[in-house]
Backbone as a chain_set.jsonl record, in Angstrom:
{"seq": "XXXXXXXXXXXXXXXXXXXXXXXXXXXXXXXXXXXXXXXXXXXXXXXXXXXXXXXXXXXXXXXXXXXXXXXXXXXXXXXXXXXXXX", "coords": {"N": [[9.223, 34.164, -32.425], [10.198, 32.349, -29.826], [12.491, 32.611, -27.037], [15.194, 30.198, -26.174], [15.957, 28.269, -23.366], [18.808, 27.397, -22.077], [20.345, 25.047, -20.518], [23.768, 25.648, -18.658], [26.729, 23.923, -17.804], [27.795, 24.503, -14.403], [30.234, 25.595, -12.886], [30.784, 26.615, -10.134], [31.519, 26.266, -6.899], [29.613, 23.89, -5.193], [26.844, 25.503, -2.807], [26.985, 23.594, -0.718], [28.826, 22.252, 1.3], [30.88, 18.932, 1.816], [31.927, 18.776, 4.57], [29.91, 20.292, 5.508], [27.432, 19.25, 8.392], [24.924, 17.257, 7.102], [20.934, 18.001, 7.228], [19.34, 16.053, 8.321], [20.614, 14.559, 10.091], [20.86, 16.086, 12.351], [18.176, 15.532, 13.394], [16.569, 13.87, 16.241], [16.98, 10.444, 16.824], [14.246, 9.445, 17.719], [12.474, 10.554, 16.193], [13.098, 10.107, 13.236], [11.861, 7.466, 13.539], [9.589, 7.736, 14.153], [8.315, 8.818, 11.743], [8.804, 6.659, 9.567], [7.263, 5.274, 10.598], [4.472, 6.406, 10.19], [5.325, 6.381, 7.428], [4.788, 3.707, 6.436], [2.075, 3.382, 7.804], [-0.38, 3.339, 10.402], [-0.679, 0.759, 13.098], [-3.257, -1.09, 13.082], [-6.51, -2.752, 14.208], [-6.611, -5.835, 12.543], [-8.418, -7.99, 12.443], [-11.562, -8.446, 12.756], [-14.831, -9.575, 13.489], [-17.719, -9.881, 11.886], [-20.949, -11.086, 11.241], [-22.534, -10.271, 8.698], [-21.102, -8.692, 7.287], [-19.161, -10.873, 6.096], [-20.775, -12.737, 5.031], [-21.347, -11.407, 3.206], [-19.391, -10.344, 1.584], [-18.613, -13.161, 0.948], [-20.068, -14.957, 0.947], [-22.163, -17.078, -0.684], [-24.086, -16.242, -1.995], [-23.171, -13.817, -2.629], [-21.023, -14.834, -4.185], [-22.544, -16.07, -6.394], [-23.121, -13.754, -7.73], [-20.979, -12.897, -9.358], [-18.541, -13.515, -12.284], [-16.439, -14.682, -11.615], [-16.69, -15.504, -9.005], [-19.077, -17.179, -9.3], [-16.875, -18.895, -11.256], [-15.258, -19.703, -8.701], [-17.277, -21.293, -7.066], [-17.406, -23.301, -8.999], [-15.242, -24.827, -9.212], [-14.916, -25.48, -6.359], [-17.317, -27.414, -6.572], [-16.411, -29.431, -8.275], [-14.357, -30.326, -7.241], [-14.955, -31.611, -4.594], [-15.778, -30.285, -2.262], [-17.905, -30.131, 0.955], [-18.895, -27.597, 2.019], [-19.503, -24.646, 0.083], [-19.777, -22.464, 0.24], [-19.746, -19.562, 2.625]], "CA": [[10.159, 33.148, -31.953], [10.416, 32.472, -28.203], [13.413, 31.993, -26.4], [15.298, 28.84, -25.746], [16.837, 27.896, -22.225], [19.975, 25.875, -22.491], [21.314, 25.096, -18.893], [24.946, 25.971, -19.059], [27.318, 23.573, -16.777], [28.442, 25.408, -13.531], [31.59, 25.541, -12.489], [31.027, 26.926, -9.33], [31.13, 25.508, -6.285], [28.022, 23.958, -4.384], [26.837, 25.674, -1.409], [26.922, 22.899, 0.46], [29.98, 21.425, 1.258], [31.129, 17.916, 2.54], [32.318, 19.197, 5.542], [28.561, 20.372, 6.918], [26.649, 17.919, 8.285], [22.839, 17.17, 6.348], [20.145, 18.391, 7.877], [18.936, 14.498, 8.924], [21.642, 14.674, 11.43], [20.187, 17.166, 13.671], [16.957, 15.176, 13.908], [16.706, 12.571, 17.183], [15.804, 9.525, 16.26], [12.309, 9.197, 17.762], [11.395, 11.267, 15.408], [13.078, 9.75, 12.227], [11.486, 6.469, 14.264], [7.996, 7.93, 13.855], [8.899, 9.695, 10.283], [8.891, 5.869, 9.069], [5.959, 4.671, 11.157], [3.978, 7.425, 9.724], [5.031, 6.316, 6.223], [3.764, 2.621, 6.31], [0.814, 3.539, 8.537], [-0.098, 2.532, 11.734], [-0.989, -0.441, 13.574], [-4.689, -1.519, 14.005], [-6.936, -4.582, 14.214], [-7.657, -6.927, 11.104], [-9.736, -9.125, 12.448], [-13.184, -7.747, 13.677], [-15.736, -9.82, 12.728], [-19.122, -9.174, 11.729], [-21.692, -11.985, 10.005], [-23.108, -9.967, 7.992], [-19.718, -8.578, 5.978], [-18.334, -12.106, 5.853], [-21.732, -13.193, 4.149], [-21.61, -10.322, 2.124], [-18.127, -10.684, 0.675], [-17.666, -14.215, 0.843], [-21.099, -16.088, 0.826], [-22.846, -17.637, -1.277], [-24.822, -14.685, -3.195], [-21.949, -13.216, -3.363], [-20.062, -15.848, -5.499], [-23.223, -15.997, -8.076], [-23.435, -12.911, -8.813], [-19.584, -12.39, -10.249], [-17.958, -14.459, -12.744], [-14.591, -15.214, -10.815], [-17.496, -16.195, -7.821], [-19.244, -18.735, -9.974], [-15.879, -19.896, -11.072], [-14.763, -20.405, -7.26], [-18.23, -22.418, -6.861], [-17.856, -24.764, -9.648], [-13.99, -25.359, -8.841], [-15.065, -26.162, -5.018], [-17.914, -28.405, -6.589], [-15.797, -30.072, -9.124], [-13.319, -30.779, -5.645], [-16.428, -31.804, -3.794], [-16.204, -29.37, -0.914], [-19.226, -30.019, 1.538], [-19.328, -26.449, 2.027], [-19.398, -24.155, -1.442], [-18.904, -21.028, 0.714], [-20.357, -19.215, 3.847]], "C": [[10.436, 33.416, -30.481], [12.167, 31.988, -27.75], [13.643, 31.19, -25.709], [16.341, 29.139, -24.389], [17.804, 26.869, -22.659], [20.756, 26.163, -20.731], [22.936, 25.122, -19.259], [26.022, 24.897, -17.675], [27.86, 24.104, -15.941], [29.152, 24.711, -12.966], [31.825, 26.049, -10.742], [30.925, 26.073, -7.576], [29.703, 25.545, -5.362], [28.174, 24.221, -2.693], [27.328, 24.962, 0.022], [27.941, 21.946, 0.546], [29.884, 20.118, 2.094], [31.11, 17.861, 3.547], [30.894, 19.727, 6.804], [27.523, 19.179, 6.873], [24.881, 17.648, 7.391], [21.82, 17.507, 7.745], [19.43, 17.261, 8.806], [19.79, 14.072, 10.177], [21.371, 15.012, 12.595], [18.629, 16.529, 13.859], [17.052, 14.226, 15.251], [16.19, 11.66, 16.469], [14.995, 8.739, 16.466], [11.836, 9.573, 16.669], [11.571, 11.028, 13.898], [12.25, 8.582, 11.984], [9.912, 6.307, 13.617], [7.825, 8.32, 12.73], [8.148, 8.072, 9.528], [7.895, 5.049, 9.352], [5.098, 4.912, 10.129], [3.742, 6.8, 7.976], [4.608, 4.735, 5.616], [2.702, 2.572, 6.948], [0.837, 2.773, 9.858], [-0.775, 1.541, 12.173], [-2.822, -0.361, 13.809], [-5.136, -3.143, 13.762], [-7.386, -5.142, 12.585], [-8.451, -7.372, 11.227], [-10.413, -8.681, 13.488], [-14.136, -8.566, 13.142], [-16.809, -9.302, 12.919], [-19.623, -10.394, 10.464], [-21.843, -11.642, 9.447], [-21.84, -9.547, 6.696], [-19.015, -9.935, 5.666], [-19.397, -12.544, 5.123], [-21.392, -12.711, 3.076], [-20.416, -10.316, 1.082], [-18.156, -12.098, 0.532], [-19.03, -15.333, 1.185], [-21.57, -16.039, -0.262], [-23.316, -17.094, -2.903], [-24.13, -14.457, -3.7], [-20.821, -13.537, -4.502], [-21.084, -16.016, -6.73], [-23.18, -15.039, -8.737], [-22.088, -11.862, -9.35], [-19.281, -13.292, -10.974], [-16.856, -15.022, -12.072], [-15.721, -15.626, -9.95], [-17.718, -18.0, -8.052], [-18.25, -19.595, -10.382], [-15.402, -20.771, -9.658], [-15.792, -21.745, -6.918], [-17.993, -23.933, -7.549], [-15.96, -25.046, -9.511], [-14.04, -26.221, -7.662], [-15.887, -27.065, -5.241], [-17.393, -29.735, -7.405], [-14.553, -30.789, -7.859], [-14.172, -31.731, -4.766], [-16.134, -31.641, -2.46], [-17.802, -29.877, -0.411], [-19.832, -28.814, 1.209], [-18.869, -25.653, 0.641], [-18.698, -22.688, -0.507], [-19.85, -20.449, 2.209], [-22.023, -18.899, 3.598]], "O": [[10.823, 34.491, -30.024], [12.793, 31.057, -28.257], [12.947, 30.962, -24.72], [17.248, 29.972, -24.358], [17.667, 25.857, -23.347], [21.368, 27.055, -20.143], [23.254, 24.512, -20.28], [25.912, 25.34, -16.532], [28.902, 24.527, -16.442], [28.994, 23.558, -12.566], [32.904, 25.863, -10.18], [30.026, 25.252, -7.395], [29.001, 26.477, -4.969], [28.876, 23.746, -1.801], [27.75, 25.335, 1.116], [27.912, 20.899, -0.101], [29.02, 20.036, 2.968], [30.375, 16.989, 4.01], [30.777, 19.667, 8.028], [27.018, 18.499, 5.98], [23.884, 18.35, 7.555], [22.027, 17.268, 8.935], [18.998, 17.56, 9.919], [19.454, 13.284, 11.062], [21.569, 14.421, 13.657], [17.89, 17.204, 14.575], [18.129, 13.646, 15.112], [15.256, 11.774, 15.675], [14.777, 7.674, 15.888], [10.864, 9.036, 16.138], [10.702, 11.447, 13.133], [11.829, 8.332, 10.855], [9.311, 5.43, 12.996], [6.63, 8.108, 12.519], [7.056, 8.198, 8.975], [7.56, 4.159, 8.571], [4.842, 4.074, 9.264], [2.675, 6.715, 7.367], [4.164, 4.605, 4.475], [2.106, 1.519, 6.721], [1.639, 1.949, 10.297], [-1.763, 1.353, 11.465], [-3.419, 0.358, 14.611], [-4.567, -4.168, 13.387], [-8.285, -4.815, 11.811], [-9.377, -7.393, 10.416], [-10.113, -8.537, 14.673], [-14.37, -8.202, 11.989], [-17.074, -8.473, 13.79], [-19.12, -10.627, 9.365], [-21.397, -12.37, 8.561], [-21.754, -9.999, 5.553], [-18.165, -9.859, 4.778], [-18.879, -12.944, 4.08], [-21.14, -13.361, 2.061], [-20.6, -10.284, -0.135], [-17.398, -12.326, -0.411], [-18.818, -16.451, 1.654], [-21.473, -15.012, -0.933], [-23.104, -17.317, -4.095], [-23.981, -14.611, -4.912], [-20.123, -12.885, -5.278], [-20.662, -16.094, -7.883], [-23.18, -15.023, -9.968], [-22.085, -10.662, -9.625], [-19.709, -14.341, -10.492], [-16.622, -16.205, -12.32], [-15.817, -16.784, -10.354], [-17.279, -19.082, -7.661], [-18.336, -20.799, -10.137], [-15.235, -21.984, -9.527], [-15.395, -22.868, -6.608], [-18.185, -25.074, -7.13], [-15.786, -26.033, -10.225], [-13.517, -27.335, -7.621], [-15.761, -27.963, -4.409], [-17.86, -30.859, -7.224], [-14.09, -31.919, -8.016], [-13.601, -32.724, -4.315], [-16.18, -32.53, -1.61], [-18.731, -29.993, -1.21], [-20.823, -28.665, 0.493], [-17.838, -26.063, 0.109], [-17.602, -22.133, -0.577], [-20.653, -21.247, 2.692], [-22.738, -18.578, 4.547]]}, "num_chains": 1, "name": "protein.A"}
């Protein structure tokens, strides 16, 4: 038989009183600034093109040979799009 832990409620008081400030205090805030940058990532470009990846995702081929593709095709032909896709 192993022994059981039972946390016991303490009564004592916590180190850290009201009275001192949090450690987030003492930061500037450039640096909480960049902290938050940091955690949605940072800025670059979306739009770069390139023919060949825009074919490749989003032409033609590319819509036969998925089911959700061929759906998009026969939705845009059932619409009667000129164009079906790139």
């Amino acid at each position: 038989i192993r022994p059981t832990f039972r946390a016991q409620p303490s009564t004592a008081p916590s180190p850290i009183s009201a009275d001192t400030p949090s450690p987030s205090s003492f930061q500037p805030l450039s640096s909480l600034l960049t902290s938050l940058l940091q955690v949605r990532g940072a800025k670059r470009d979306t739009f770069n093109p390139s023919h060949r990846v825009r074919k490749r995702r989003h032409g033609f081929l590319a819509r036969l040979r998925s089911r959700t593709g061929r759906m998009v095709l026969k939705r845009r032909r059932a619409k009667g799009r000129n164009t079906l896709s790139h």
